[in-house]
C-alpha positions as CSV (number, residue, x, y, z in Angstrom):
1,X,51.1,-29.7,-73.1
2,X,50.8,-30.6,-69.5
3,X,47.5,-31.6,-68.5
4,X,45.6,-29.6,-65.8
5,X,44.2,-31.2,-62.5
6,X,41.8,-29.3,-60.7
7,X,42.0,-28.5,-57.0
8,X,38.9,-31.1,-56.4
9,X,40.8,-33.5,-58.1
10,X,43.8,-32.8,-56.1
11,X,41.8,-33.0,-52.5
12,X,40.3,-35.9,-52.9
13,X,43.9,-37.4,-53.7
14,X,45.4,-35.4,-50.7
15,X,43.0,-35.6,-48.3
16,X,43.3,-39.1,-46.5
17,X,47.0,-38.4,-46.6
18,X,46.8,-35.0,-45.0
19,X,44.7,-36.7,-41.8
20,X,47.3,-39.5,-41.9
21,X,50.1,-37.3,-42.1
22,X,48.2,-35.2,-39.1
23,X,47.5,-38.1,-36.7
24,X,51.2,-39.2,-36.7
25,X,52.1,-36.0,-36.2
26,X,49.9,-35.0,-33.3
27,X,52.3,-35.4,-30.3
28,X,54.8,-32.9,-32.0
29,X,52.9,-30.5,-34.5
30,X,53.9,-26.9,-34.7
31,X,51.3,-24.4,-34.3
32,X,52.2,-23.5,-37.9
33,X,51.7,-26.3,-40.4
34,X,53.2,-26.1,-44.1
35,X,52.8,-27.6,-47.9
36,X,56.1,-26.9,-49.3
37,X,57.0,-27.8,-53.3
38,X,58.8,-27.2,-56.7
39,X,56.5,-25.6,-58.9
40,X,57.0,-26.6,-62.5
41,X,59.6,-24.1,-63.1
42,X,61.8,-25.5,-60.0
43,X,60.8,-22.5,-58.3
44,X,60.3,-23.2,-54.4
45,X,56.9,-22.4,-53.5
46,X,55.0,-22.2,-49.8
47,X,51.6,-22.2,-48.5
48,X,51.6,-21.8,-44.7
49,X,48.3,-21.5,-42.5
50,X,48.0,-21.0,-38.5
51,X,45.2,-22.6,-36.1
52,X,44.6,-21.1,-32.9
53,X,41.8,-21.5,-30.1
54,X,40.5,-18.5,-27.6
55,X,38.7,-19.8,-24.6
56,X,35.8,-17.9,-22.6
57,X,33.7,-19.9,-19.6
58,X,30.6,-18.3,-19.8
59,X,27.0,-20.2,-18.3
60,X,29.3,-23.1,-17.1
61,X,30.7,-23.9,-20.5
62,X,33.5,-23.4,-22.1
63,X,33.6,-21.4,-25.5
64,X,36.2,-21.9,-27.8
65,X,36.5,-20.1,-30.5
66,X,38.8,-21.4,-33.6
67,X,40.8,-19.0,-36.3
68,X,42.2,-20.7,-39.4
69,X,44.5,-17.8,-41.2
70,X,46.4,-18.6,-44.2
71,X,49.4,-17.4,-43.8
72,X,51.2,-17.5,-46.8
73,X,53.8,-14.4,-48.7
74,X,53.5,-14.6,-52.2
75,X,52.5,-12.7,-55.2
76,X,51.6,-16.1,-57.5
77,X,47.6,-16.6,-57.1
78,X,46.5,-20.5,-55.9
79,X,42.8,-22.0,-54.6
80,X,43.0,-23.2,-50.9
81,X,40.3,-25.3,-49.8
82,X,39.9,-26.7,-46.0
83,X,39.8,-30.3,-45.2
84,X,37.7,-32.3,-42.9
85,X,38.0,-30.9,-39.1
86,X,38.3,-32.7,-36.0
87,X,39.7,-32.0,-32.7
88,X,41.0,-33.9,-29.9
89,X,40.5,-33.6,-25.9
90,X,41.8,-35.3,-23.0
91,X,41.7,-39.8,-23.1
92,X,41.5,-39.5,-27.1
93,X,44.3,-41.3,-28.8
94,X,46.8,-39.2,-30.8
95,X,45.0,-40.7,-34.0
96,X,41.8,-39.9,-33.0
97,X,39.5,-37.3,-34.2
98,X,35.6,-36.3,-33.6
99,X,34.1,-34.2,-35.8
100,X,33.5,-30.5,-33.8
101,X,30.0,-29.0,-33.9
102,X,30.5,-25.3,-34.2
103,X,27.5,-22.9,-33.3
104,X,25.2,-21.0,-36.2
105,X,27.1,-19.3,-37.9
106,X,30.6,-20.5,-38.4
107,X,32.9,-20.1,-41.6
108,X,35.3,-22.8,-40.3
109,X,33.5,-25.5,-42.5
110,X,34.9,-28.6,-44.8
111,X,35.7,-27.6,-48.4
112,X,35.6,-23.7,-47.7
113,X,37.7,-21.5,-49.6
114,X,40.5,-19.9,-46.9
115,X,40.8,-16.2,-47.2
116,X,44.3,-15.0,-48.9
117,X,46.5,-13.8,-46.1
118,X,45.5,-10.5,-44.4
119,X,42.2,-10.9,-45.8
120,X,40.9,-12.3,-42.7
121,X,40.1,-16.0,-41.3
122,X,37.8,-18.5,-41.0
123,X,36.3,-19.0,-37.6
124,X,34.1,-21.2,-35.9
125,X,32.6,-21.2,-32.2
126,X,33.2,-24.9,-30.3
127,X,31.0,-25.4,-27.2
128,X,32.4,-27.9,-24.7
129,X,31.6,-29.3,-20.9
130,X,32.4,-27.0,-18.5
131,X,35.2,-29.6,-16.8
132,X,37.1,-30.1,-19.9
133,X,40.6,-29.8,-19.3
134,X,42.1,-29.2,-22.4
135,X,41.5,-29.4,-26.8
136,X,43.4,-29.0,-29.8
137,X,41.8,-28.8,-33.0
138,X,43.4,-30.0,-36.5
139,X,42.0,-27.7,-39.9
140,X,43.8,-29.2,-42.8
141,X,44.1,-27.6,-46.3
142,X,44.7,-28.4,-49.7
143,X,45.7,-26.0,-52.3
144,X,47.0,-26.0,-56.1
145,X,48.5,-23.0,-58.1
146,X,46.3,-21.8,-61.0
147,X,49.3,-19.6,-62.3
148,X,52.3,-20.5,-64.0
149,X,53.6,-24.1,-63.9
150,X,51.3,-26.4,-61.5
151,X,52.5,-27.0,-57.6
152,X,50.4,-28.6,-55.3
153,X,50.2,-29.4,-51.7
154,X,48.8,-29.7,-48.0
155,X,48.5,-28.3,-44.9
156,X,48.7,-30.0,-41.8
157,X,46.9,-26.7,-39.9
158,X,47.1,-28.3,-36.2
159,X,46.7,-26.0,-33.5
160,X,48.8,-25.9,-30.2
161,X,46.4,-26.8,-27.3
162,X,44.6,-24.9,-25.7
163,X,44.1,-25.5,-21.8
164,X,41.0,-24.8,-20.1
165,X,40.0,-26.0,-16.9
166,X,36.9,-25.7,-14.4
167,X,34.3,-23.4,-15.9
168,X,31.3,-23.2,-13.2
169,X,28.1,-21.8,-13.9
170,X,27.1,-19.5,-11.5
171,X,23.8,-18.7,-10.4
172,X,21.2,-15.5,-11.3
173,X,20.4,-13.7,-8.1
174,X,17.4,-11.4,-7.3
175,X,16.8,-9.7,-4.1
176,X,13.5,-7.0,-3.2
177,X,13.6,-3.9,-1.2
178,X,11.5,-1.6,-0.4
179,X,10.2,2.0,0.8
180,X,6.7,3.3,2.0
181,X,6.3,4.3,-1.6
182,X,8.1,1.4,-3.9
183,X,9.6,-2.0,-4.2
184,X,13.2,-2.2,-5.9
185,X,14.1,-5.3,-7.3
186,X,17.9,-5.5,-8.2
187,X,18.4,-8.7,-10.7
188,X,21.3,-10.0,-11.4
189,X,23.1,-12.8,-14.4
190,X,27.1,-13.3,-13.4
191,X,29.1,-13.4,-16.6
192,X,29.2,-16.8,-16.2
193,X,25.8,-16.9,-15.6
194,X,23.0,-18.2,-18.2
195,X,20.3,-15.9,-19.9
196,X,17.4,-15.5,-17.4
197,X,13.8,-14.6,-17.5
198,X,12.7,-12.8,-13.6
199,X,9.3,-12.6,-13.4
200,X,8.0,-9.8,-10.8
201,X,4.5,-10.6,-10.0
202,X,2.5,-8.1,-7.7
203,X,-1.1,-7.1,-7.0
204,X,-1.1,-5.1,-10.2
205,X,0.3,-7.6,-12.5
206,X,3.2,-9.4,-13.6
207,X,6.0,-8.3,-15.5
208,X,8.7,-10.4,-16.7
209,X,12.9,-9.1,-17.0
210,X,15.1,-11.1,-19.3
211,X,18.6,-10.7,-18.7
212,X,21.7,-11.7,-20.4
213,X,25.2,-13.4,-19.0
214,X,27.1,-10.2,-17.3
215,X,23.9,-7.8,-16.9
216,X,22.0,-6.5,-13.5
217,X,19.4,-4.4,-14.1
218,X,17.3,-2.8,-11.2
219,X,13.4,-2.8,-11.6
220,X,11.1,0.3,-9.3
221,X,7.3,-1.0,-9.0
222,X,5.5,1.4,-7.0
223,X,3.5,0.6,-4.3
224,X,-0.4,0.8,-5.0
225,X,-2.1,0.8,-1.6
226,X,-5.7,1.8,-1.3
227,X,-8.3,1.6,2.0
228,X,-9.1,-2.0,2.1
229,X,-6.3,-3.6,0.6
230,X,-4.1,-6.3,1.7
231,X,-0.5,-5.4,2.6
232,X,1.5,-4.8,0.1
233,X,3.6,-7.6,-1.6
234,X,5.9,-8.8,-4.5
235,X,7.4,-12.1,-6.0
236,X,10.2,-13.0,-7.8
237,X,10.6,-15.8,-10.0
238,X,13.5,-17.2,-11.9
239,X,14.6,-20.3,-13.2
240,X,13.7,-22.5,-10.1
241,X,14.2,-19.8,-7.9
242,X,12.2,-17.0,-6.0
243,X,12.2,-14.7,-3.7
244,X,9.8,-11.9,-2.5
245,X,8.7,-9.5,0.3
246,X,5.3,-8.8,2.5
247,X,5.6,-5.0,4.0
248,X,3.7,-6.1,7.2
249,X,1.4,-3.5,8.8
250,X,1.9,-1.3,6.2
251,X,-1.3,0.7,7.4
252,X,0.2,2.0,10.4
253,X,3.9,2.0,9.4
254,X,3.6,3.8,6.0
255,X,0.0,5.5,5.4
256,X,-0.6,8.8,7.3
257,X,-3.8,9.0,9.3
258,X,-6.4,11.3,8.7
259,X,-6.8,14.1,11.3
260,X,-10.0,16.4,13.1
261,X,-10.3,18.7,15.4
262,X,-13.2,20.6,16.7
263,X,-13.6,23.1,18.9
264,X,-16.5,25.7,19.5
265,X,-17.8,28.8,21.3
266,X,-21.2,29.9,22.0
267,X,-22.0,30.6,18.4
268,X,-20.1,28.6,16.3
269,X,-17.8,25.1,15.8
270,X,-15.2,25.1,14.2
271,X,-14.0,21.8,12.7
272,X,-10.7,21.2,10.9
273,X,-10.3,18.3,8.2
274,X,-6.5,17.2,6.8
275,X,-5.2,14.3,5.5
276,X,-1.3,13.9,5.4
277,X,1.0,13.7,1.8
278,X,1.3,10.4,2.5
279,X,-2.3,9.0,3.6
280,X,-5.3,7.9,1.7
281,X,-8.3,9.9,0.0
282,X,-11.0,10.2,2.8
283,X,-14.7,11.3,2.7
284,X,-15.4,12.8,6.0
285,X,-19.1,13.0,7.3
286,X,-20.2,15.8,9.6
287,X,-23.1,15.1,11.5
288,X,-24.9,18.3,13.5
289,X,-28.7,19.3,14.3
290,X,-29.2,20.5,10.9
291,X,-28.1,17.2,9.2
292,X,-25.1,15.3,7.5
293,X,-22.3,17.0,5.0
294,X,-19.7,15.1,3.8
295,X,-16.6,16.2,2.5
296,X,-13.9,14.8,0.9
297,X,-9.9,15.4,1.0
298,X,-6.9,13.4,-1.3
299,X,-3.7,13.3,0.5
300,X,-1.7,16.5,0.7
301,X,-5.0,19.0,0.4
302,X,-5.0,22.1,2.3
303,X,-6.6,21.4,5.6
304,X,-10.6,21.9,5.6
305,X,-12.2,24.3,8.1
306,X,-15.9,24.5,8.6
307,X,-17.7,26.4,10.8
308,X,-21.2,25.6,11.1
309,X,-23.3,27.0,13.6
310,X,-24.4,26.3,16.8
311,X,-27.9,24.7,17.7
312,X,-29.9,25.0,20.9
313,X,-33.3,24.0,21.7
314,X,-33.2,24.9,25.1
315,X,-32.8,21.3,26.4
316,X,-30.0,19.0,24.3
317,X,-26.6,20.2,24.7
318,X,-25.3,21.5,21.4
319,X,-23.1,18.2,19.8
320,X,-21.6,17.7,16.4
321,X,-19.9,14.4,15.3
322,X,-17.6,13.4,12.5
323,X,-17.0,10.2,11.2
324,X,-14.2,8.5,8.4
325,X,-13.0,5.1,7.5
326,X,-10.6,4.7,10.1
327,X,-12.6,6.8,13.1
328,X,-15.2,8.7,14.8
329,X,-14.6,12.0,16.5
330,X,-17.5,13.9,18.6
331,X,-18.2,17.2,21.0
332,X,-20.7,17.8,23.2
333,X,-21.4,21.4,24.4
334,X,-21.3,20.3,28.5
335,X,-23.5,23.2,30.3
336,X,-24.4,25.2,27.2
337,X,-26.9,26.6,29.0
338,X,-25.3,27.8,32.1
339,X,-22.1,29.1,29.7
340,X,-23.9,30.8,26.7
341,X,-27.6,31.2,27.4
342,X,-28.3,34.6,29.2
343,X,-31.4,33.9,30.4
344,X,-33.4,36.8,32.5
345,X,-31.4,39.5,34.2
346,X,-34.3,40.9,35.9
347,X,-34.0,43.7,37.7
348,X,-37.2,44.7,40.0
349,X,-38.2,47.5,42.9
350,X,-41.5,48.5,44.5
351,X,-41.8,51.3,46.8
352,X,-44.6,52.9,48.2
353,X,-45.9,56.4,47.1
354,X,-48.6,58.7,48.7
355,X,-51.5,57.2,46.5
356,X,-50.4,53.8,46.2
357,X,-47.4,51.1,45.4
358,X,-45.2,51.9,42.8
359,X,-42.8,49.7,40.6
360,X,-40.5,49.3,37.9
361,X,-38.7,45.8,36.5
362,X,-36.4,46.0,33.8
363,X,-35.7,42.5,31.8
364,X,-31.8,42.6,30.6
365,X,-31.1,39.5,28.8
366,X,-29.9,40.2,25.3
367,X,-27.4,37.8,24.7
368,X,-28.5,34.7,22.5
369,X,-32.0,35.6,22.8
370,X,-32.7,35.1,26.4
371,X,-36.1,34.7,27.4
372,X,-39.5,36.8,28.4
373,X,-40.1,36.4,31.5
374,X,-44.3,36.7,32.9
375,X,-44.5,38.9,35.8
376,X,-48.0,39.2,37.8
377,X,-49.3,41.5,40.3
378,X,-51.8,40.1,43.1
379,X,-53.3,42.8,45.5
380,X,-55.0,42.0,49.0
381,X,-58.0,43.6,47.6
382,X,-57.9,40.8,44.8
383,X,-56.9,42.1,41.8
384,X,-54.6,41.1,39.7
385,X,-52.0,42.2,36.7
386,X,-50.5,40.5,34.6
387,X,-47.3,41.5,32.1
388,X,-44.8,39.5,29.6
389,X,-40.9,41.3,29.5
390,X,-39.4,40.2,26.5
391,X,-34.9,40.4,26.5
392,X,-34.6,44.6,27.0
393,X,-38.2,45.8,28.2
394,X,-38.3,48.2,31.0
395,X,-41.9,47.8,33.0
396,X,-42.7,50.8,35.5
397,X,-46.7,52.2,37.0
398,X,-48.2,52.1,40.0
399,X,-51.4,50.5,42.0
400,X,-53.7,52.6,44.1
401,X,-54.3,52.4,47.4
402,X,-57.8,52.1,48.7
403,X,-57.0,50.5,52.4
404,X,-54.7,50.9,54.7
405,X,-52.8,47.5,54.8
406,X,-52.4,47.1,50.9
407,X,-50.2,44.4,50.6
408,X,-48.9,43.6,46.7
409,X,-47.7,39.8,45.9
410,X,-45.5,39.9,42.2
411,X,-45.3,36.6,40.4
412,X,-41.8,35.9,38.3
413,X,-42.6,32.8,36.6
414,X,-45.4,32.1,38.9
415,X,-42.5,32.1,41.2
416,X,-43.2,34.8,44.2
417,X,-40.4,37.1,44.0
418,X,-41.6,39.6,46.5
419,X,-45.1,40.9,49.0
420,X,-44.9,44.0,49.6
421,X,-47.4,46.2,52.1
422,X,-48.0,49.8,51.5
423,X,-47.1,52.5,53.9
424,X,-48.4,56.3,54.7
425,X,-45.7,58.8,55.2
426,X,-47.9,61.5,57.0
427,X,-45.5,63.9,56.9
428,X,-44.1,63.3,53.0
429,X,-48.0,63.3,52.1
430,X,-49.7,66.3,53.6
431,X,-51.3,67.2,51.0
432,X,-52.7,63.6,49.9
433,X,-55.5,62.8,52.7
434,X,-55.0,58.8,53.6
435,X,-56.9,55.9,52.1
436,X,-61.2,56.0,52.5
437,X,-61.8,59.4,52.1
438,X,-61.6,59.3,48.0
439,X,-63.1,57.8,45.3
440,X,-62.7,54.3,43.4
441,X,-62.6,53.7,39.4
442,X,-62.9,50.6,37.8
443,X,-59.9,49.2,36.1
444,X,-59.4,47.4,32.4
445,X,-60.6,44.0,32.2
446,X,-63.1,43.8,34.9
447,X,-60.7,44.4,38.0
448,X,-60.3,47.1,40.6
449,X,-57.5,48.9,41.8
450,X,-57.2,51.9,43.7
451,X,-56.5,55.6,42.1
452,X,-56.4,59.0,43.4
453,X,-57.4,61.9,41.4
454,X,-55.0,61.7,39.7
455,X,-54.4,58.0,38.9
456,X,-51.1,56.1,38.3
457,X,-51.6,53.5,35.3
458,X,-49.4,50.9,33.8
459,X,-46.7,52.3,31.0
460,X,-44.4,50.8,29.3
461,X,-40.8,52.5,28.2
462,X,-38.1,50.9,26.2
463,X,-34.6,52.3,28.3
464,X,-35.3,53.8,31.6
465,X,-33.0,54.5,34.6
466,X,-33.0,52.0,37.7
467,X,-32.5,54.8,39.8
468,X,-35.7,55.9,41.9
469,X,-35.9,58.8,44.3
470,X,-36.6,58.3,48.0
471,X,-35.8,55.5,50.5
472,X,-36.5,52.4,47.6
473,X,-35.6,49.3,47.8
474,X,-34.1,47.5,45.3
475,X,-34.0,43.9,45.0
476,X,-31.9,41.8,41.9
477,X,-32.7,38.5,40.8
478,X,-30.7,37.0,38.5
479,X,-32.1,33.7,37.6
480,X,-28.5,32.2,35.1
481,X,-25.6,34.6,35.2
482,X,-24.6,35.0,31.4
483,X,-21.6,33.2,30.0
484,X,-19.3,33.4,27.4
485,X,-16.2,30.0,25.8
């Protein structure tokens, strides 16, 4: 009975050998290295493995990442087991090996069982300088048959080489835009970049943006820009890197400015508030006689319109003023007075009648609630009367005569307006004798003025004609002319 040798038996025997065998066959090894024997039967048996590299310069490195495939047709069933590994680069020796140190994760290990042919490969991931020119990696195997008669053997399992070159790293970029409304930050990691954290820093915070080898990625921050506020700005930070961007006079190149108008008439202002889509919430006080209101608009309201009213005292010209953040806006009523205010259209006559002076004064201010207006009567004889003509009252009477030479001074304002002297019409009165042959009566309130028999007196009437009959004589003073904006 033959004895049986197990395939760690076998490696440790084969392995020195297969190295041996490898270095002094590195200047002329196939890609496609071989174990070749007569089984115990006499039966030719093969195991046959390939080793190949695939390069990729990625962060300035080279990655190189090794297959081992067994590549062996056969039915009869057999343990294969790797060897040490090493690999070779430019200025080794063609017996000289360094041990490669693949990344996490790698199946390409020592004393790993090889996959049976097109049931996939071992693989391992070699990192190396990025001005390495060229490597070759050597991945013996051993194996031993574990059916039927015993055959055992090695494979050599060099790999052709595989040429690199100058792998560069090139940098991560960032560069910062921007709008009235938002920054844009485009990032940026070549594929043979490295992984980078960007850090965007702005008033409102930080935010950081990590990006992988081959990846952009473009980052919106909105502008956040209130009354007060510094200009708008944002950094970028990477690596040892940064870049950023200060939107300079950003107030009067990006934020709409509030806007009032005011205009008035006689009775009213009229004041119109707005603040554009693209300006700032503003609290606008209006200031008038009455007192302050303030009022407040975000951007893209509807335009505010107020109409408060207009406030005379007779001697400060109406004004109204409205103030905000960024200004002041007043309006000053110039000559109020003269263009609203109807003050007293009076309209006076006196004429003389056959017993005595008659008159009538009407007072026509009515708009804006023009004022009375005193009127007094002084008589040569020395009496007096006195009368108050509110906007609208009509004044008509008389005064008797008791002398010839009756002269009547009126008073508008204690202002003389007019002295008039009373004459006889001898032939229009026939049939009143002249002054001193009648009878005197006293008056109201202590004073004497002349009457007939049948006496004229003082009466009042709210609407009465300016026409008179006879030769009067009319006379108009009109103290401010009414006015209308």
């Amino acid at each position: 009975m033959q004895p049986r040798h197990t395939l760690k038996r076998i490696a440790a025997l084969l392995a020195a050998a297969a190295l041996g065998l490898a270095a002094a066959a590195a200047a002329a090894a196939p890609a496609q290295a071989t174990g070749s024997h007569f089984d115990g039967d006499r039966k030719w048996f093969n195991v046959t493995t390939d080793v190949w590299g695939e390069a990729e310069c990625k962060a300035g490195e080279w990655h190189v990442t090794w297959h081992l495939e067994d590549t062996t047709e056969t039915d009869r069933s057999y343990d294969h087991k790797t060897l040490p590994i090493g690999y070779q680069t430019e200025g080794d020796k063609p017996w000289k090996f360094h041990e490669p140190d693949f990344e996490s994760g790698a199946t390409l290990e020592q004393d790993t069982e090889v996959p049976r042919a097109g049931e996939g490969d071992l693989t391992g991931i070699q990192v190396l300088p990025g001005d390495t020119s060229w490597v070759r990696l050597v991945a013996p195997t051993v194996w031993a048959t574990t059916s039927g008669k015993l055959a055992v053997g090695a494979t050599l399992g060099f790999s052709d080489k595989v040429l690199l070159g100058e792998c560069t790293l090139e940098p991560s970029a960032a560069s910062v835009t921007a709008t009235c409304t938002d920054f844009t930050v485009l990032l940026e990691v070549p594929a043979n970049g490295r992984a980078t954290d960007f850090t965007v820093t702005t008033a409102a915070g930080e935010e950081t943006h990590t990006l992988a080898p081959g990846e952009t990625k473009t980052v919106t921050v909105p502008i956040d820009y209130d009354r007060g506020s510094d200009d708008p700005w944002i950094d970028v930070n990477w690596d040892e890197e940064s870049t950023g961007l200060v939107l300079d006079d950003y107030r009067t190149a990006c934020v709409g400015l509030a806007e009032v108008s005011i205009v008035a008439d006689c009775v009213e202002f009229k004041i119109v508030l707005s603040v554009p889509e693209n300006g700032i919430t503003t609290d606008f006080t209006v200031t008038t006689a009455a007192g302050e209101e303030t009022h407040t608009l975000a951007p893209g309201d509807a335009p505010l319109e107020l109409y408060p009213l207009v406030a005379y005292d007779g001697s400060t010209e109406p004004s109204i003023a409205v103030t905000w953040p960024e200004g002041e806006q007043a309006f000053t009523f110039e000559d109020y007075d003269a263009e609203c205010i109807a003050y007293s259209d009076l309209t006076g006559s006196l004429w003389s009648e056959c017993d005595g002076v008659a008159y009538e004064f009407l007072n026509t201010a009515v708009q804006n609630g023009g004022t009375p207006v005193d009127v007094r009567f002084e008589t040569s004889d020395g009496d007096s009367l006195e009368m108050t003509m509110n906007p609208g009252d009509n004044f008509f009477g008389g005064i008797d005569v008791v002398n010839e030479g009756l002269t009547v001074d009126v008073y508008i304002d204690d202002e003389l307006f007019e002295s008039y002297t009373w004459e006889y019409d001898a032939e229009a009165c026939a049939e009143t004798p002249p002054p001193g042959e009648e009878t005197t009566t006293p008056v109201a309130g202590g004073g004497k003025l002349p009457t007939t028999g049948s006496a004229l007196t003082v009466a009042v009437a709210a609407a009465a004609a300016l026409a008179v009959a006879g030769a009067a004589v009319i006379y108009v003073m009109r103290r401010r002319a009414a006015g209308t904006w």
